[in-house]
C-alpha positions in Angstrom: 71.2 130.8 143.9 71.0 131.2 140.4 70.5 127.5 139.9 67.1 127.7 141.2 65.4 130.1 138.9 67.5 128.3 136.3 65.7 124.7 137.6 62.4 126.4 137.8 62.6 127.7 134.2 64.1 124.2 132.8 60.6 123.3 134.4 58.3 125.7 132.9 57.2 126.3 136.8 56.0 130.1 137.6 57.6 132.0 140.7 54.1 131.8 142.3 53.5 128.1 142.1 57.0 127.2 143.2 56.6 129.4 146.1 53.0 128.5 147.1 54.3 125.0 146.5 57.2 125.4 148.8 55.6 127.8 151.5 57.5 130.7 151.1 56.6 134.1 149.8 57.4 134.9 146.0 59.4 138.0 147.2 61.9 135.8 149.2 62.0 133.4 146.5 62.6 136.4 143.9 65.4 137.6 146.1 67.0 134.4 146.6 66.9 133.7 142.3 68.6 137.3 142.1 71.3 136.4 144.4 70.1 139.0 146.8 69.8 136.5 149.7 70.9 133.3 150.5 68.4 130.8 151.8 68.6 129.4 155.3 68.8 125.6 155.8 65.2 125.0 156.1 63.8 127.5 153.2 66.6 125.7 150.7 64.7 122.3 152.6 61.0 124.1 151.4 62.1 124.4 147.8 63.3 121.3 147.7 60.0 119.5 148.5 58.5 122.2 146.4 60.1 121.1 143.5 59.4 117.5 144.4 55.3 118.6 145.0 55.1 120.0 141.3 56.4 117.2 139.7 54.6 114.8 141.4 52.1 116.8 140.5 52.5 116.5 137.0 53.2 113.0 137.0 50.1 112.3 138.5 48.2 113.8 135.3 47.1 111.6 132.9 48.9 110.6 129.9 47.0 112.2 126.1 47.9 110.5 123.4 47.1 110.8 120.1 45.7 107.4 117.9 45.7 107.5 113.8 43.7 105.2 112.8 44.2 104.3 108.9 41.8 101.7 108.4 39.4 105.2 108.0 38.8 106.6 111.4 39.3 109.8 112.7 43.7 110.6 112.6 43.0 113.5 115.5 41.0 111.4 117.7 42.3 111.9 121.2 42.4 109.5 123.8 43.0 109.0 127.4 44.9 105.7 128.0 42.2 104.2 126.4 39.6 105.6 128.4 36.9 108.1 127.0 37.8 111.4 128.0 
């Protein structure tokens, strides 16, 4: 299941957080990246919502953006959304 580790790297996700995430251990989810095992029903079921948890995850972060201001003010202020950080 090479498509996994390739997912997980697309991602920037570690082994350990997409295990944790999914409830497995990071050797089975090692051995499953390598090819070395093929995962049952339920543990490709786990990774699935794994995925799904870290994104949401990361979704749910806020949004930085960065305002220039060129009537004067500071170009690298940093914001929030508009609220103060």
């Amino acid at each position: 299941m090479r498509a996994i580790k390739r997912l997980r790297l697309l991602l920037d996700i570690s082994q350990l957080k997409l295990a944790k995430a999914s409830g497995i251990s990071v050797r089975e989810l090692a051995r499953i990246e390598a090819g070395e095992q093929e995962p049952r029903r339920e543990t490709a079921r786990q990774l699935d919502a794994g995925f799904d948890a870290v994104i949401a995850e990361r979704a749910a972060l806020p949004v930085v953006e960065i305002q220039q201001d060129f009537s004067g003010g500071d170009p690298d202020a940093i914001t929030t959304g508009g609220k103060q950080p």
